[in-house]
C-alpha positions in Angstrom: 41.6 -45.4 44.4 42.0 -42.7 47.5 41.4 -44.5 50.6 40.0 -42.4 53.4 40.1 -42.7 56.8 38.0 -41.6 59.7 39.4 -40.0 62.8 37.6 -40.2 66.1 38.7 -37.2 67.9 37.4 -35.0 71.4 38.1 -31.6 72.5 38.1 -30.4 76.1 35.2 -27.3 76.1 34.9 -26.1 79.3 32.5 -27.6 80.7 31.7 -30.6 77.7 34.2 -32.9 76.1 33.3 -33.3 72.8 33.7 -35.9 70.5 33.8 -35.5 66.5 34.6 -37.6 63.6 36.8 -36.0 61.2 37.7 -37.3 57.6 39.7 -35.8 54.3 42.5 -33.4 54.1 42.9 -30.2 56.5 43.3 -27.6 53.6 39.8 -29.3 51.9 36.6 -27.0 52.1 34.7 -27.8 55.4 31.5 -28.9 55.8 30.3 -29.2 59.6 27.3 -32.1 60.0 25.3 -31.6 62.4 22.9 -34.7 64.1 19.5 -35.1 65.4 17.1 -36.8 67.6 17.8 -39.6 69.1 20.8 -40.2 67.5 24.5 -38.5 66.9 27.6 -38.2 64.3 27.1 -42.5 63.5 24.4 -41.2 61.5 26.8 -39.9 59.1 29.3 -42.5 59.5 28.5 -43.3 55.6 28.0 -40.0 53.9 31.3 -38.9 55.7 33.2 -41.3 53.2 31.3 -40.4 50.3 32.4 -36.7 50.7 35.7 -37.1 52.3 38.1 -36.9 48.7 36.5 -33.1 48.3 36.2 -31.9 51.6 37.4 -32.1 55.5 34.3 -33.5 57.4 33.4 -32.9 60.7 30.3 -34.2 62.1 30.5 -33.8 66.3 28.3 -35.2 68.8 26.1 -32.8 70.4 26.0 -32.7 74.5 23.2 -35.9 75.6 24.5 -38.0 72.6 26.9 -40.3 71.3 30.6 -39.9 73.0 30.6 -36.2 74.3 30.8 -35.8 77.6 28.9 -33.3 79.4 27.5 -32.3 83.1 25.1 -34.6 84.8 21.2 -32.7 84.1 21.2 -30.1 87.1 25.2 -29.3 86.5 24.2 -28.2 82.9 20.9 -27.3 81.5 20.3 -29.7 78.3 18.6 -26.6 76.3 19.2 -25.6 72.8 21.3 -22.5 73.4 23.7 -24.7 75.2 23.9 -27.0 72.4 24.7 -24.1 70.1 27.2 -22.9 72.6 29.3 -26.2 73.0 29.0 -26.0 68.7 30.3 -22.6 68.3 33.5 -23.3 71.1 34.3 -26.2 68.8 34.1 -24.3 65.6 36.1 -21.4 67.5 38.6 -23.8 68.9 39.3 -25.9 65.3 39.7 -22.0 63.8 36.6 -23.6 61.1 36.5 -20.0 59.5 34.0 -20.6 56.9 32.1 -23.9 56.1 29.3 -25.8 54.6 26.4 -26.6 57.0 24.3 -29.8 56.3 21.8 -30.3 59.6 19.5 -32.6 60.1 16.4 -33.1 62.6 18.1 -31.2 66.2 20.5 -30.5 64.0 18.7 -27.6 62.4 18.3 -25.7 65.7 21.6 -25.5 66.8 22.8 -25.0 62.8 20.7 -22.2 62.6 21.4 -20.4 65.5 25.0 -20.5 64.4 24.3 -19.3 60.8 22.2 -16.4 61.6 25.0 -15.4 64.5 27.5 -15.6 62.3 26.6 -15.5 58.8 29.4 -14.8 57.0 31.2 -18.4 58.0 28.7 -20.6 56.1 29.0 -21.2 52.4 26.3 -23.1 51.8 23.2 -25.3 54.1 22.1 -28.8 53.2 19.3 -30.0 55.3 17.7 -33.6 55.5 14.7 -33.1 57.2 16.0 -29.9 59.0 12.8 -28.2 59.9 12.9 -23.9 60.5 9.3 -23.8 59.1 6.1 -24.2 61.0 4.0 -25.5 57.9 6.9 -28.5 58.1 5.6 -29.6 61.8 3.4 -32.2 61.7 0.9 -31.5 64.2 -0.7 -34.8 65.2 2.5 -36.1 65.8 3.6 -33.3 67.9 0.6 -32.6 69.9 1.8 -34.2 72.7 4.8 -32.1 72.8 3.0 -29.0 72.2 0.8 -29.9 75.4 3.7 -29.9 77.7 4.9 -27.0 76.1 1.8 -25.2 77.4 1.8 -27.0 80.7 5.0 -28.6 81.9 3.4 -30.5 84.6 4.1 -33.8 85.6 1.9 -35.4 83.5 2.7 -33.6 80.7 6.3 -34.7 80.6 5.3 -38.4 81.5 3.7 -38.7 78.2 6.4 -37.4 76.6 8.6 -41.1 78.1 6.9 -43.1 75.3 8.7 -41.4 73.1 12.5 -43.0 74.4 11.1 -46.5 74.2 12.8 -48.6 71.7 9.6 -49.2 70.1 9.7 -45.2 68.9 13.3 -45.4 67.9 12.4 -48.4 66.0 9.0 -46.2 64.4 11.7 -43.4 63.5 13.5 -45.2 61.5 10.8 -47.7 59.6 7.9 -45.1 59.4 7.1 -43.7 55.8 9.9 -46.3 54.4 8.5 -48.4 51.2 8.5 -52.1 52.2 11.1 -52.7 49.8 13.5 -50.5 51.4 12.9 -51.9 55.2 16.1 -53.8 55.0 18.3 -51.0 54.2 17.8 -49.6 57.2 20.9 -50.6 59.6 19.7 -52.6 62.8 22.5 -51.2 64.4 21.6 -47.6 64.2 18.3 -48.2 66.2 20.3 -50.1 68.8 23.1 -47.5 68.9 20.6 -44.6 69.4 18.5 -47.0 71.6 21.6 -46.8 74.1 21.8 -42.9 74.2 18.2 -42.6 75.1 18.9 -44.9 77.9 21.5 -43.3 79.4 18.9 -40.6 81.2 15.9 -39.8 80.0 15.6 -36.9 81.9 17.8 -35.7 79.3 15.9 -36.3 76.5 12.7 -34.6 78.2 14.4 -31.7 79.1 15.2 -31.1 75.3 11.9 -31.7 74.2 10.4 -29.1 76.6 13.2 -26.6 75.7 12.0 -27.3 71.6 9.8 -24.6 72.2 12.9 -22.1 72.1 13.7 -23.0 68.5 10.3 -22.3 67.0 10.1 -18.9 68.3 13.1 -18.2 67.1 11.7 -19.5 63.0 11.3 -16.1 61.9 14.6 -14.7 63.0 15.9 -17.3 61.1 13.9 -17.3 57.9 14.9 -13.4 57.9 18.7 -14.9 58.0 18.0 -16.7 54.8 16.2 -13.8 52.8 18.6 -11.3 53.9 22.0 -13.7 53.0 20.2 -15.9 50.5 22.9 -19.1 50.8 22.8 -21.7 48.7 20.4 -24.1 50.0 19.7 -27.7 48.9 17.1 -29.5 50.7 16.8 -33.4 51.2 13.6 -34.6 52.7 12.3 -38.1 53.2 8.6 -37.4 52.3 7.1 -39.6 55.0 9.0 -38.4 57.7 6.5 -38.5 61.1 7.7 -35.0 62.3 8.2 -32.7 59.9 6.0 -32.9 56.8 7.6 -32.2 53.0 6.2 -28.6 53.0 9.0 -27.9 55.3 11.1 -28.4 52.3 9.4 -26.5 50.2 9.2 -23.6 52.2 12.6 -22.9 51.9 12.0 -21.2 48.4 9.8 -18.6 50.2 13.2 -17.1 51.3 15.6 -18.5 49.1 14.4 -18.9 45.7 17.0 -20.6 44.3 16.8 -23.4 47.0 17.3 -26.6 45.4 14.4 -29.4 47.0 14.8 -33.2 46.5 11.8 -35.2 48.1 12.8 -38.9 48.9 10.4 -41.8 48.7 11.4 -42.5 52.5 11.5 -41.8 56.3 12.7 -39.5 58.9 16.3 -41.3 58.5 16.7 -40.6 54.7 20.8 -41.2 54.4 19.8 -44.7 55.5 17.9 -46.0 52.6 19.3 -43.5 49.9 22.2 -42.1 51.1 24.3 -43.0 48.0 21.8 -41.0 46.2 21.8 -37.8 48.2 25.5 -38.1 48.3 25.3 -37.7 45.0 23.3 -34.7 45.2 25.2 -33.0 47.9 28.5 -33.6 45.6 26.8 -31.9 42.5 25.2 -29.2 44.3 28.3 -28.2 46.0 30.7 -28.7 43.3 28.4 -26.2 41.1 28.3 -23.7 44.4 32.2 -23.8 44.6 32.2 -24.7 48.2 
């Protein structure tokens, strides 16, 4: 049996100090993970393994989360762009020519934005619950959102706070997940990500207003994925809160070919199935040669 073991690594930016997790050999094809709300690269910390004899992983923590140290909020603007940005200088500065792409949740922002800059570095995308599609937003559940996107008053953003309390984090990860699936879902994680929301708030908020940014920029990148058509497998808990199953689906109105897997689950889909969409992702990139 190959034994493979994770590297916990940072990089000095600029202005951020980011932290990765890297895992398999240097020369392996590379496949760049990319996190979401509210959590960061411990997401993966499974998957990682279960891909790591084929490829070099590396799954970094974006600036807000996990271990990568940015500016206080005022020294830096927390805003998608800057996400990308502090992405890109770390693909730049590990000389990651070409890659796979698997995003998830905030992950999908920043991925995309890097895909459509720079097209000819990815290989293939794999998104769990990455949303570029407006028919994937659930509205109900973002209404709130969409109010202080309008009007970024006071009040506005104040009823956004609920959504850093542990009871959400909890909701994120137990919401649309089949009774008999509950205890798969790691205890740890909530309390990991519970931490990162607790470190500023004012943080978090400032992302959620700036979420705006990444659905006007939708179309540019659905005319990324017509015009370069890359393989594209999709992996979607079905009773995800946020972004709806159709989201999935809609990848096929650009790429054809896009290969959709619907999970009977959450938002937080590698927790309850991940040996089964590591699967997937292993077949689906084996038959793309990437």
């Amino acid at each position: 049996m190959s034994w493979h073991r994770v590297r916990y690594k940072k990089v000095n930016l600029g202005e951020v100090e980011m932290f990765y997790r890297e895992v398999g050999a240097e020369a392996a094809p590379v496949l760049l993970l990319l996190h979401g709300f509210p959590t960061s690269s411990h997401m993966y910390r499974d998957l990682i393994l279960q891909l790591a004899d084929r490829h070099r992983i590396v799954a970094p923590d974006l600036p807000g989360f996990g271990s990568t140290k940015a500016p206080a909020r005022g020294a830096y603007a927390y805003t998608f762009g800057n996400l990308y940005k502090a992405v890109l200088a770390l693909v730049d500065t590990l000389k990651l020519e070409r890659f796979g792409l698997m995003v998830f949740d905030y992950g999908a922002p920043v991925g995309f934005r890097l895909a459509a800059a720079y097209p000819n570095r990815i290989s293939a995308i794999i998104t769990q619950n990455g949303n570029v599609y407006e028919v994937g937003l659930r509205e109900a559940n973002i209404q709130p959102m969409r109010a202080y996107w309008e009007n970024p008053s006071p009040a506005n953003r104040d009823a956004l706070r609920s959504l850093l309390t542990i009871d959400a984090t909890r909701f994120q990860y137990t919401h649309g997940v089949p009774e008999d699936k509950l205890e798969l879902v790691s205890p740890d994680a909530v309390a990991h990500d519970q931490a990162i929301l607790d470190r500023d708030p004012e943080v978090q908020l400032d992302l959620f207003g700036d979420y705006k940014s990444n659905i006007a920029l939708y179309p540019r990148w659905q005319e990324y994925l017509r015009a370069t058509r890359p393989p594209v497998l999709a992996v979607w808990g079905k009773g995800d809160p946020f972004f709806a199953p159709a989201g999935a689906h809609a990848f096929r109105n650009d790429v054809p070919d896009a290969e959709i897997h619907l999970f009977d689950t959450g938002h937080f889909a590698l927790e309850t199935d991940g040996p089964e969409i590591a699967a997937l992702i292993r077949d689906f990139l084996g038959r793309k040669g990437c």
